[in-house]
TORZAMAR-735391 format. One record per residue (C-alpha): z, x, y; residue in three letters. Coordinates in pm, whole numbers, plus 50000, padded with zeros to 5 digits. Example, Ala and Ser with C-alpha at 12.3 -4.5 7.8 and 13.67 -1.06 7.14 Angstrom:
REM residues 2
507805123049550ALA
507145136749894SER
//
This chain:
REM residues 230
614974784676230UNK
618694783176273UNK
620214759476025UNK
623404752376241UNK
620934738276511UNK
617994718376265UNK
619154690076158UNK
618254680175818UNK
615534657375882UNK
613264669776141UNK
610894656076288UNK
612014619576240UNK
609984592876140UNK
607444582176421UNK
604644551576295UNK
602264563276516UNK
602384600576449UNK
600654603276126UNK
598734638576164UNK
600514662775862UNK
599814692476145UNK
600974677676381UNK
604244667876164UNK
604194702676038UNK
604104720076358UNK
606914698276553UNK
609394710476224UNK
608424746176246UNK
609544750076629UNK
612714759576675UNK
613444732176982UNK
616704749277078UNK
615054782977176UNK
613274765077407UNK
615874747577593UNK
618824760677836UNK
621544773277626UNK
624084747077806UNK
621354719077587UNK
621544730877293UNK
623154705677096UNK
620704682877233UNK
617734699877116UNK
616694679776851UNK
617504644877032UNK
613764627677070UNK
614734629177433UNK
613654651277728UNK
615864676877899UNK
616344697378180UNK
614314738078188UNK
615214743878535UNK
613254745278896UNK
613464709178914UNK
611124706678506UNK
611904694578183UNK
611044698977806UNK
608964668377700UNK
610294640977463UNK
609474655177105UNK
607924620576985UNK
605964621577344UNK
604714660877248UNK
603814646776912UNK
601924618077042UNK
599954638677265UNK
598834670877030UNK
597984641376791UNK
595524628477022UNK
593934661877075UNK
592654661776714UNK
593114698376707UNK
591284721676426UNK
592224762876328UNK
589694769676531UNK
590284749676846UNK
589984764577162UNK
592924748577388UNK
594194748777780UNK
597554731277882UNK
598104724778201UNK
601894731378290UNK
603594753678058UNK
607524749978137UNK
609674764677859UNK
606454769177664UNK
607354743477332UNK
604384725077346UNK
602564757977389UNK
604324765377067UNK
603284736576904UNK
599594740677020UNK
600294775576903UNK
601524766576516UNK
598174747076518UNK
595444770176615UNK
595884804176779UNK
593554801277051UNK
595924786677321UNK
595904793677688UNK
598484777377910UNK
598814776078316UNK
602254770878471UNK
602584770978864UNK
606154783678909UNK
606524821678845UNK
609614818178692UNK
609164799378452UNK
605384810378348UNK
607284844978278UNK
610204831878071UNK
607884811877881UNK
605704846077795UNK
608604862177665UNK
609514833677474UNK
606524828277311UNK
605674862677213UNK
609284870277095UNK
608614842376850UNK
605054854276775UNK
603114828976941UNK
600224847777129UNK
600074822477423UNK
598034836177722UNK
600264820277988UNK
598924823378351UNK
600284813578664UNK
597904794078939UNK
597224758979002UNK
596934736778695UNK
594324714178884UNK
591594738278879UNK
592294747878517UNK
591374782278389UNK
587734784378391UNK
586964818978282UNK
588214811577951UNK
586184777377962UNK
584454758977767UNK
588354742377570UNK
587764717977280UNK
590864703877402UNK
592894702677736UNK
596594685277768UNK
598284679778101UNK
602324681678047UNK
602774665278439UNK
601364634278581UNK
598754640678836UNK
597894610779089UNK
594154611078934UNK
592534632378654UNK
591354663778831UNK
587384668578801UNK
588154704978773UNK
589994701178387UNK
587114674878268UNK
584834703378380UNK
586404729278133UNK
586034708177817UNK
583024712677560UNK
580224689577475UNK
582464672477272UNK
585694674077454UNK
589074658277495UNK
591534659377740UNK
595394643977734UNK
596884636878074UNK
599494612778228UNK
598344597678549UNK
599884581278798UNK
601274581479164UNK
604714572579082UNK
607234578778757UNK
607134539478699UNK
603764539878705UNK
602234565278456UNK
599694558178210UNK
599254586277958UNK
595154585977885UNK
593234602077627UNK
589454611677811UNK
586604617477594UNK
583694636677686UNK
580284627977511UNK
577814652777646UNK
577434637477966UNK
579244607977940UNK
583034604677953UNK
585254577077809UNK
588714565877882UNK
591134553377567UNK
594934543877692UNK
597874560177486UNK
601244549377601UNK
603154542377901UNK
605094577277994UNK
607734591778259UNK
606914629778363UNK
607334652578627UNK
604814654778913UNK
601994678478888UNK
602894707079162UNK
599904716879358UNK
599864754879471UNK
596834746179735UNK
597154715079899UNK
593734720880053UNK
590694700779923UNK
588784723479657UNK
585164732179699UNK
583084716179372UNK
579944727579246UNK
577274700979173UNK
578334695578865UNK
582204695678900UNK
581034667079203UNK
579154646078943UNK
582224646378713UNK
584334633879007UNK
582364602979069UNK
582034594378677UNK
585644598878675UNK
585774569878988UNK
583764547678799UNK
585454549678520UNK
589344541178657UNK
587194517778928UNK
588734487078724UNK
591554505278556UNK
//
């Protein structure tokens, strides 16, 4: 990493970010390669910033929080959902290398493959509609949403393993986005609030309503029972 950019103590201190991977990977990413050149000095500010086609980079503590939660192994298999510049793919990426990341605008799903791989992180980046996740690579140990959709999409909760989790803000509004952690047990799902966020809206490719399989349909109304009194 660039010394002239790191500052000397990086990441800072966040209580609630304990994980030493986690920790490890968020000081081995060189932030400013990620970010518009015209940024740069204000790549290692915990704040978010502007990538371009109306997206941002995430808040680093916010990034942290979020992989945390994920309780990511070596092994992990892992789908994000929105890949922008590609840093949290990158973090994902200094974690376990079994990452696969979906970003709906072309332009930025492209820049964020050659970013990646120039740096040596072998992201599989795809371009499609983050709702519907990337099933042919399913079943993920872990999925994480880097927009706020206005419900969790059946579709993601789907794609996770036996033992499951996926990190996603929700909400219809930016003051009114709750970042949830969603655990699936088998066939049971739970719901465990993280922290009150501000992100970009999901962007839907196919505003249509997607066909569901029985068991996609099933996941839909555990999902409604289990926001019914959120």
């Amino acid at each position: 990493m660039s010394e002239e950019w790191r500052p000397r103590h990086w990441p800072p201190h966040w209580p609630d970010v304990t994980d030493p991977a986690v920790l490890a990977a968020i000081a081995a990413v060189p932030r400013h390669l990620f970010v518009p050149p015209q940024y740069r000095d204000q790549a290692y500010e915990d704040i978010p910033l502007p990538i371009g086609h109306g997206q941002t980079i995430s808040q680093p503590y916010i990034v942290a929080l979020m992989t945390q939660a994920l309780c990511l192994r070596p092994d992990s298999r892992v789908l994000e959902i929105g890949t922008g510049s590609g840093y949290q793919a990158a973090v994902l990426a200094e974690i376990t290398p079994h990452v696969w990341s979906v970003e709906t605008i072309p332009e930025l799903a492209e820049a964020a493959r050659q970013r990646l791989h120039g740096l040596g992180y072998q992201v599989a980046v795809h371009v499609g509609d983050g709702r519907l996740g990337l099933p042919e690579h399913a079943p993920y140990d872990a999925i994480i949403v880097t927009a706020a959709a206005p419900d969790v999409p059946p579709a993601l909760v789907a794609q996770l393993g036996p033992r499951g989790r996926l990190v996603i803000p929700v909400g219809e509004g930016i003051w009114d986005q709750v970042l949830w952690l969603i655990e699936r047990h088998g066939d049971r799902l739970s719901k465990q609030h993280l922290a009150d966020v501000r992100f970009v809206p999901l962007v839907a490719t196919d505003s249509r309503p997607q066909a569901e399989d029985e068991a996609t349909a099933q996941i839909r109304m555990q999902l409604e029972r289990l926001f019914a009194h959120h």
